[in-house]
BAVO-12660 format. One record per residue (C-alpha): x, y, z; residue in three letters. Coordinates in pm, whole numbers, padded with zeros to 5 digits, always signed. Layout:
residues N
XYZAla;...
END
This chain:
residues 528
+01468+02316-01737Unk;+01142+02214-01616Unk;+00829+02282-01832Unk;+00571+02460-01676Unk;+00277+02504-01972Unk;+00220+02194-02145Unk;-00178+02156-02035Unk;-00374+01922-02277Unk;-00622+02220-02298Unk;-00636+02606-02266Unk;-00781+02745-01996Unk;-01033+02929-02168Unk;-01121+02590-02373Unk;-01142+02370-02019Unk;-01356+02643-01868Unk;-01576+02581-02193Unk;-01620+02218-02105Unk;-01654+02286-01758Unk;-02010+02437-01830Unk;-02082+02173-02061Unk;-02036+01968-01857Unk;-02218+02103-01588Unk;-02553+02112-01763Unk;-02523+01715-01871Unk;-02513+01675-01472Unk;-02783+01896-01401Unk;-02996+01732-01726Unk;-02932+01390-01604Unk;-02999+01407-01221Unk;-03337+01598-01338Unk;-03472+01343-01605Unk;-03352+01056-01375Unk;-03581+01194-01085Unk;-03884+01038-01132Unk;-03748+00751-01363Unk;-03651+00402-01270Unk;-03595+00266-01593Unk;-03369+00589-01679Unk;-03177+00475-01308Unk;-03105+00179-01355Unk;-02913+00275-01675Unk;-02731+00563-01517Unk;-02612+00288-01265Unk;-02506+00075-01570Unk;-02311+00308-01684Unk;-02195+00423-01404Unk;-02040+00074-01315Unk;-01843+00041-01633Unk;-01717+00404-01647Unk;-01532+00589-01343Unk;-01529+00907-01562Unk;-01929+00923-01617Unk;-01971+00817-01230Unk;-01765+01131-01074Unk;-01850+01360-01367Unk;-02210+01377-01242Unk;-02183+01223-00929Unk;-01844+01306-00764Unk;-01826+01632-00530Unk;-01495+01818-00391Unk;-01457+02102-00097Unk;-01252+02364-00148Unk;-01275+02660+00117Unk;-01065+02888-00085Unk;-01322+02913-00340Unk;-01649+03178-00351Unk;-01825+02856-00385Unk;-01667+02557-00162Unk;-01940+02287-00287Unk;-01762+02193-00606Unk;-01869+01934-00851Unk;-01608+01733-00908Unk;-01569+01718-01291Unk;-01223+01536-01407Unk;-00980+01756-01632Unk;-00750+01527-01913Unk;-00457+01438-01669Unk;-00725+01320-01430Unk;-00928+01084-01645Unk;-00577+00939-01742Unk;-00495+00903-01353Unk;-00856+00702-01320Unk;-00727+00515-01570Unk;-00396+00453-01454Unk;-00556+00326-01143Unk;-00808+00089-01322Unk;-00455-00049-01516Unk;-00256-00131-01171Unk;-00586-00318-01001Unk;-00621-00506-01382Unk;-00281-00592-01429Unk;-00147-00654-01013Unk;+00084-00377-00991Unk;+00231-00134-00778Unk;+00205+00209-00858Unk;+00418+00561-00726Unk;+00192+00930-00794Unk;+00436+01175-00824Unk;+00257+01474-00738Unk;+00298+01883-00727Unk;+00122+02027-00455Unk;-00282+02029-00483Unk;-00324+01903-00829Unk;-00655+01730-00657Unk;-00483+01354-00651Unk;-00616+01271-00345Unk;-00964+01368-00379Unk;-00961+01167-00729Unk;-00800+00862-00522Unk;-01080+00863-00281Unk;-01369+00907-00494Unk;-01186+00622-00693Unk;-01234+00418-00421Unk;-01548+00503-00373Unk;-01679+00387-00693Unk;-01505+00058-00698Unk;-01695+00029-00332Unk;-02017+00080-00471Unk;-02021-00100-00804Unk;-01708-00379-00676Unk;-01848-00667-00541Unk;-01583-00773-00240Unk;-01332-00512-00311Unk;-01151-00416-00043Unk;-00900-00103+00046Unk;-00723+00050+00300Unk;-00602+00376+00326Unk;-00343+00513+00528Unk;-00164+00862+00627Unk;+00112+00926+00850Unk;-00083+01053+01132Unk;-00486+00879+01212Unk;-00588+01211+01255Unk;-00523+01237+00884Unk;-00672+00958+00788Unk;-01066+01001+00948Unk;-01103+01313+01236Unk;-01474+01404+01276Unk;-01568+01717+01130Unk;-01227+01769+00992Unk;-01263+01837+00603Unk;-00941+01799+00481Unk;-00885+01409+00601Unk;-00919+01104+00355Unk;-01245+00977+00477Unk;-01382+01320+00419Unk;-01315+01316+00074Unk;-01524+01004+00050Unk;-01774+01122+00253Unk;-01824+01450+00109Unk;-01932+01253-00247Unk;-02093+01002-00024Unk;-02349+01230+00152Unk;-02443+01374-00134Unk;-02508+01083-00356Unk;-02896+01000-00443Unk;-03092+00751-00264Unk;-03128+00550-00514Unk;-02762+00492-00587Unk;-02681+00420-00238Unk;-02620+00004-00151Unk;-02939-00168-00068Unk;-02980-00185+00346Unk;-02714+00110+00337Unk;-02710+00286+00672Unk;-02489+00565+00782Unk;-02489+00498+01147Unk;-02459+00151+01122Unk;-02228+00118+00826Unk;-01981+00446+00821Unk;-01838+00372+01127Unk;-01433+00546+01227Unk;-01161+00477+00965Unk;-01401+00225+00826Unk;-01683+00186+00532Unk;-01886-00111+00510Unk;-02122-00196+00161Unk;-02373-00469+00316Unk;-02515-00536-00074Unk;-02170-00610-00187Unk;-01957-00670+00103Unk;-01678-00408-00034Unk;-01475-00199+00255Unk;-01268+00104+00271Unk;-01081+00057+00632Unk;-00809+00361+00724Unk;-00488+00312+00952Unk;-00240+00546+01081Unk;+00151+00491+00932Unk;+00363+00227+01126Unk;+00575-00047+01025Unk;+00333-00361+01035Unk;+00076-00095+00803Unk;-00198-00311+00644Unk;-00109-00643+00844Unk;-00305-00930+00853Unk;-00636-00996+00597Unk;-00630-00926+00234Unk;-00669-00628+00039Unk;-00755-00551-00350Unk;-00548-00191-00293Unk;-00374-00070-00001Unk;-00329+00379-00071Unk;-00024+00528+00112Unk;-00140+00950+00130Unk;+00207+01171+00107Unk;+00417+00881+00200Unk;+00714+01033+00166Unk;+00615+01200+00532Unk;+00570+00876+00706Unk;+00837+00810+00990Unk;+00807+00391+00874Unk;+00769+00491+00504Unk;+01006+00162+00392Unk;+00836-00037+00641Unk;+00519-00001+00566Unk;+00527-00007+00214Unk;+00688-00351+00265Unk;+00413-00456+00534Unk;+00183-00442+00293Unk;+00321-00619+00008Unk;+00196-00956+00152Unk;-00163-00877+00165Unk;-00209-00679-00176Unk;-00118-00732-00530Unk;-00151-00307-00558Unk;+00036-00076-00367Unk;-00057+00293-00412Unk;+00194+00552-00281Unk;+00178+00917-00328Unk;+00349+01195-00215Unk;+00438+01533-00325Unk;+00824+01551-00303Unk;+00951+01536+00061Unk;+01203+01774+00191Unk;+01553+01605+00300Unk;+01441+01665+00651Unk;+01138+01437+00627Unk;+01160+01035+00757Unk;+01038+00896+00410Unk;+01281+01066+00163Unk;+01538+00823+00083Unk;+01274+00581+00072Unk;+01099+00768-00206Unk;+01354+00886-00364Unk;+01476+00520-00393Unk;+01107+00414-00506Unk;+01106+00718-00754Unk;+01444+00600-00894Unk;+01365+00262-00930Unk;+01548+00093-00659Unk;+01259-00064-00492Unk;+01171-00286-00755Unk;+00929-00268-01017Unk;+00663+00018-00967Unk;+00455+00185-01230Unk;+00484+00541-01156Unk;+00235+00857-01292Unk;+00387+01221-01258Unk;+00090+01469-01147Unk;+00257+01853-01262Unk;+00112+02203-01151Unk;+00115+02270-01520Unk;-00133+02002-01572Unk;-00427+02142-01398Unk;-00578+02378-01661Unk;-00643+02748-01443Unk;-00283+02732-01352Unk;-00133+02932-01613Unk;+00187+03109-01643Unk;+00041+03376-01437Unk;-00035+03151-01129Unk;+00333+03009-01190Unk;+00440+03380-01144Unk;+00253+03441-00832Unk;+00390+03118-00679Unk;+00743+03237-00735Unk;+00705+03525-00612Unk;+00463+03357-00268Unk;+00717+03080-00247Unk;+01103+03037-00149Unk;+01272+02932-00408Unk;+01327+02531-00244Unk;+00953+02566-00195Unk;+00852+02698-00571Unk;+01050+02386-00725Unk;+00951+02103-00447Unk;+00607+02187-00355Unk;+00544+02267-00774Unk;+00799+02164-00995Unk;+00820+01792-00851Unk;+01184+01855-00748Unk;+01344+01586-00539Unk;+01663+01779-00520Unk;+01562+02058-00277Unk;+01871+02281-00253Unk;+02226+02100-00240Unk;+02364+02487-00095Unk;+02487+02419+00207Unk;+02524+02077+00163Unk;+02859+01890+00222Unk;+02781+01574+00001Unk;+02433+01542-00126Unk;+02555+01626-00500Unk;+02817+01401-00502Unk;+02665+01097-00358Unk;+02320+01122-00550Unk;+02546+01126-00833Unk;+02760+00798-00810Unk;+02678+00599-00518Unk;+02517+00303-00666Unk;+02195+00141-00426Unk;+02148-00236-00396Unk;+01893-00409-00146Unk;+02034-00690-00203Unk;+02396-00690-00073Unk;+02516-00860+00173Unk;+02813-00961+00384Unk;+03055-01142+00121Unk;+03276-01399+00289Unk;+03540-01394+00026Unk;+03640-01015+00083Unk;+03793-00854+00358Unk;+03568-00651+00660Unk;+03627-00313+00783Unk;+03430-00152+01057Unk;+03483+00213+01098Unk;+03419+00421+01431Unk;+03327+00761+01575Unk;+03275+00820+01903Unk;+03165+01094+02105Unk;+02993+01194+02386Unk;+02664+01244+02223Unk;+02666+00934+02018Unk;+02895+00640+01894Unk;+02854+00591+01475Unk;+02991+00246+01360Unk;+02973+00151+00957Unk;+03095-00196+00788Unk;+03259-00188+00462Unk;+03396-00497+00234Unk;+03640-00403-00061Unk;+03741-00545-00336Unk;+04065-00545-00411Unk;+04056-00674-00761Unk;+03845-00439-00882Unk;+03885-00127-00642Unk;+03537-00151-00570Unk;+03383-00065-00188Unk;+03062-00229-00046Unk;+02860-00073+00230Unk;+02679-00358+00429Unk;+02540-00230+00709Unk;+02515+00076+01001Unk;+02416+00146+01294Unk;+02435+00440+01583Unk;+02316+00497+01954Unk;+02337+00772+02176Unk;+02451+00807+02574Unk;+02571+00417+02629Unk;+02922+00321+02708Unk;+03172+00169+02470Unk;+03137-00182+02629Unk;+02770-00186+02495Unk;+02912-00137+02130Unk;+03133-00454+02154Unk;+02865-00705+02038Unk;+02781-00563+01697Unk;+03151-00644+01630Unk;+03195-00996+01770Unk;+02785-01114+01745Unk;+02881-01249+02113Unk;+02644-01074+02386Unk;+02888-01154+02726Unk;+02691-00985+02970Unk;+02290-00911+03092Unk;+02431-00587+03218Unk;+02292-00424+02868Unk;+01941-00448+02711Unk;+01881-00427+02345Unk;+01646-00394+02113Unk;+01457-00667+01852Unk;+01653-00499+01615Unk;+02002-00494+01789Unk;+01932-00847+01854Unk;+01899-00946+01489Unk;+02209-00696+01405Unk;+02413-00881+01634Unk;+02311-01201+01549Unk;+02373-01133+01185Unk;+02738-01025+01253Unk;+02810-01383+01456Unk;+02843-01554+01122Unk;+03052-01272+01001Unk;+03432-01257+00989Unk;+03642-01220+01324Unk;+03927-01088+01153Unk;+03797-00677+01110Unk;+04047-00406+01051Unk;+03936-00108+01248Unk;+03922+00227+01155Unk;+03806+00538+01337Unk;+03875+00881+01495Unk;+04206+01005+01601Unk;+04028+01129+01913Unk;+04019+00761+02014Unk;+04285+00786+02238Unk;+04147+01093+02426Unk;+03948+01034+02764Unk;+03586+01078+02779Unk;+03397+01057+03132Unk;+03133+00852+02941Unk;+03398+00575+02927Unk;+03527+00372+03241Unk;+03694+00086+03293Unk;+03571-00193+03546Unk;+03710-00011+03810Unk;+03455+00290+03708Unk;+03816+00476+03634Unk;+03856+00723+03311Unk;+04030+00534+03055Unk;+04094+00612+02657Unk;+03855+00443+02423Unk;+04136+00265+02201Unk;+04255+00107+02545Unk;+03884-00035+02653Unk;+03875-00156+02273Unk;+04222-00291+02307Unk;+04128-00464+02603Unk;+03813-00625+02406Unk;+04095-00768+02114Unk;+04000-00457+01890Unk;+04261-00245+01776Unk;+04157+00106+01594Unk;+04391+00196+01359Unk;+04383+00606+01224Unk;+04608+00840+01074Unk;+04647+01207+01184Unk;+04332+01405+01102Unk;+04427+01572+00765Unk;+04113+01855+00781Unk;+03792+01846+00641Unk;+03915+01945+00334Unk;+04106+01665+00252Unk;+03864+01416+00429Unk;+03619+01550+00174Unk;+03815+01493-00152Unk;+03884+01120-00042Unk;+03535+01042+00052Unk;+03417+01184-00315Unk;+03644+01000-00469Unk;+03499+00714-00257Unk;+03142+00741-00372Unk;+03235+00684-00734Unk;+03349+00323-00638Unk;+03066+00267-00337Unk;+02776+00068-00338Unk;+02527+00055-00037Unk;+02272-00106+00101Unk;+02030+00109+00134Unk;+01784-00042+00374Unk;+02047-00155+00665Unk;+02228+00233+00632Unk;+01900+00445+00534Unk;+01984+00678+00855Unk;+02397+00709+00791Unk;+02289+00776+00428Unk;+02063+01090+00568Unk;+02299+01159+00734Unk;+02581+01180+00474Unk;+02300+01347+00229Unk;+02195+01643+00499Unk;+02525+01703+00629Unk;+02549+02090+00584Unk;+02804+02365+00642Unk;+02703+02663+00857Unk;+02550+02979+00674Unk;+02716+03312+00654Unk;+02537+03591+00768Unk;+02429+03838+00537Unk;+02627+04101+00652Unk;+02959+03874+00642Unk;+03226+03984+00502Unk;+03458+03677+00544Unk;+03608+03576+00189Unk;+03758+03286+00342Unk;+03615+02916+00277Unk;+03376+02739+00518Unk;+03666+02518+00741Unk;+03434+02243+00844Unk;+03048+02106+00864Unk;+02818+02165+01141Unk;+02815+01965+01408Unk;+02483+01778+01496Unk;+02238+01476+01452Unk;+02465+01426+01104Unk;+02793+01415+01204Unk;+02879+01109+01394Unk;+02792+00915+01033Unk;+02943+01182+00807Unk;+03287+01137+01014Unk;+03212+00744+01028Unk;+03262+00713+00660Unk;+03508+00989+00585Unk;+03781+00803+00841Unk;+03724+00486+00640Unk;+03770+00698+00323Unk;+04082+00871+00495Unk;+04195+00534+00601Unk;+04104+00254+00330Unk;+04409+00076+00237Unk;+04461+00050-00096Unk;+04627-00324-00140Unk;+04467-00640+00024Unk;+04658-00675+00427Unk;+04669-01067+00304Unk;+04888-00922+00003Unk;+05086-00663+00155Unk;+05241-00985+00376Unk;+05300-01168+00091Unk;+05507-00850-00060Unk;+05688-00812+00269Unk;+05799-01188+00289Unk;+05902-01135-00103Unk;+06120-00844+00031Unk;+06292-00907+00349Unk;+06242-01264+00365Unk;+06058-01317+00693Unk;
END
């Protein structure tokens, strides 16, 4: 049960400091008007302490209010964020916000950074989002740049950097200091993010919406000792969300993470939790407030099961010792291939690697099996490349799994002749031989593959996609007016399934004693 009213203050106290605090700003902007001496201790202070800087400095925009000019004056969670932030810069660490929806991280991030630019001699950030747009649009409010510039703008002259000029030094996605040579520089998301040139923090904005979310993050560990990435919680449809749910879960090493709830923000009381329910779907209500990762598993084929027991590791990798297994699915709208390793000994299954493509002919899928390109008829990618390569040093000697539907024709598929063949006889043809049993239902594939997970480990960053896949995988709603009391029969068919069936026929299929064994047992027993 998530809590939902655990503020460190009432509302009615907060609103109390609120005009307190209000006043001090107004008192100390007056008396230091005409007084250098009374300046240049402000700017003292302000260079020590983030807190005194943005509580009479700091300004916010918020349209929805009567008043959209908005001093920004930190509540308790907030001055523990600033400090949170002044802790991962201090000690060189990474750091994951964990945010509900508009509890005003961003705006704190980016006046943050704007301190540290103007009292921070050579500190240096970049920010990114998942679109540039996002990150600096002119005349657009609600990007990251704005947030800086709204405080910026409205700063006194006197705090401003010495030879400061707007024209000259705010230029597009960048911020130059000429007195201390700091810079805030903005990028769009992509998978070489923050490349090249050294950074003190590098700020990914609602990461978990970036399409090279993994990428990036890991772009950018070679040119920062602090990595910043916040996100509210991304829906299972987004790009980033195994990625943050690994980083959330700790499977992406060692990050320091802060949890941001709606509850913490003192005006959102029990009654603004009521109208959000009642605004809100219910998925919505508990990602967009309650921080839930989980979404809704209705629908969903395996997401509960696999979050569960699946164990991640980024580590794994092709173990010579143990047996390979590659298993298919083909189809006219896309070709799924997964390799497994098992341990016999201890029953345990590995998941090394995936991969999938769309509208080519089986011929181009040979290489990822034997790491031996033949022909120049076929391009591939950078990737590809490096896939195949890393399966030349792998075993030849695979045991092939894959769909009974193998042996059907499929005008996709041709021989050298151009004639329809069967897929298992162009594969035959190649020296691999796909072995499957009779398809048993999806009922029965699903109990297998269950009971697979609680054995399974995978590496997450060569199957992220099959794992989506495998996670998303839903069964077709009812209507509302159905009256059916029968059971769902099978999953939809889409962008999930070619995966979903990939690693169900290796669960349908996976032998259960070591093929180097069973020989051994059939020499034992009939003597040849």
């Amino acid at each position: 049960m998530h809590k939902l009213l655990t503020h460190n203050m009432s509302k009615e106290k907060w609103e109390t400091t609120l005009q307190e605090k209000l006043k001090k700003r107004a008192v100390l902007l007056h008396n230091a008007k005409d007084d250098d001496l009374f300046k240049e201790v402000i700017l003292e202070n302000c260079k020590d302490n983030f807190e005194f800087w943005c509580d009479n400095f700091a300004w916010t925009y918020d349209p929805r209010n009567e008043i959209s000019q908005l001093p920004l004056i930190l509540y308790d969670k907030q001055r523990k964020y600033a400090e949170w932030l002044n802790s991962l810069v201090s000690e060189s660490e990474n750091g994951f916000v964990d945010k509900a929806r508009d509890v005003g991280a961003s705006v704190v991030t980016m006046n943050w950074l704007l301190w540290n630019w103007l009292f921070q001699k050579g500190f240096s950030a970049r920010v990114g989002s998942r679109k540039e747009d996002y990150v600096d649009k002119q005349q657009d409010p609600d990007t990251l740049f704005a947030k800086i510039d709204y405080t910026l703008r409205r700063l006194p002259a006197w705090m401003l950097p010495n030879g400061f000029n707007f024209k000259k030094h705010r230029n597009r996605m960048l911020l130059f200091n000429p007195a201390l040579g700091s810079t805030i520089s903005g990028e769009s998301s992509n998978s070489n993010f923050a490349r090249g040139g050294r950074q003190t923090v590098v700020v990914f904005d609602e990461h978990g919406f970036w399409q090279e979310a993994r990428a990036a993050w890991q772009s950018a560990g070679d040119v920062t000792k602090t990595r910043i990435s916040m996100t509210t919680p991304p829906s299972e449809s987004e790009p980033g969300y195994m990625f943050i749910y690994a980083l959330k879960s700790g499977q992406e090493g060692h990050v320091k993470t802060f949890e941001f709830d709606a509850s913490d923000i003192p005006w959102k009381d029990e009654e603004w939790h009521q109208r959000q329910r009642l605004q809100r779907s219910k998925e919505e209500y508990e990602r967009e407030v309650l921080r839930s990762y989980g979404g809704t598993s209705e629908g969903k084929v395996y997401q509960e099961e696999f979050e569960a027991n699946v164990k991640f590791d980024y580590g794994l990798e092709y173990d010579p010792k143990l047996p390979l297994f590659v298993s298919w699915d083909f189809g006219l709208d896309g070709t799924a291939m997964n390799w497994f390793q098992k341990d016999f000994s201890t029953n345990q299954v590995f998941w090394i690697d995936s991969y999938e493509n769309r509208g080519k002919i089986i011929d181009f899928f040979i290489p990822f099996v034997t790491g031996i390109i033949t022909s120049g008829e076929y391009e591939y990618t950078d990737e590809e490349l490096e896939m195949i390569s890393r399966h030349s040093k792998w075993a030849k000697a695979i045991t092939h799994f894959g769909d009974p539907d193998v042996n059907k024709r499929s005008v996709i598929l041709g021989n050298n002749r151009g004639e329809p063949t069967t897929t298992k006889k162009l594969l035959w043809e190649k020296g691999i031989y796909v072995q499957n049993k009779p398809h048993p239902g999806h009922y029965q594939l699903k109990q297998v593959t269950t009971l697979l997970f609680r054995r399974l480990t995978v590496n997450p960053d060569r199957c992220e996609y099959a794992i989506n896949c495998l996670v998303r995988a839903t069964y077709p709603r009812r209507r509302d007016n159905s009256m059916s009391t029968t059971g769902v029969a099978a999953p939809i068919h889409n962008w999930t399934s070619h995966h979903r069936t990939s690693v169900e026929y290796f669960a349908h299929n996976e032998p259960t004693i070591n093929l180097a064994e069973r020989k051994v047992r059939k020499i034992i027993k009939y003597g040849r």
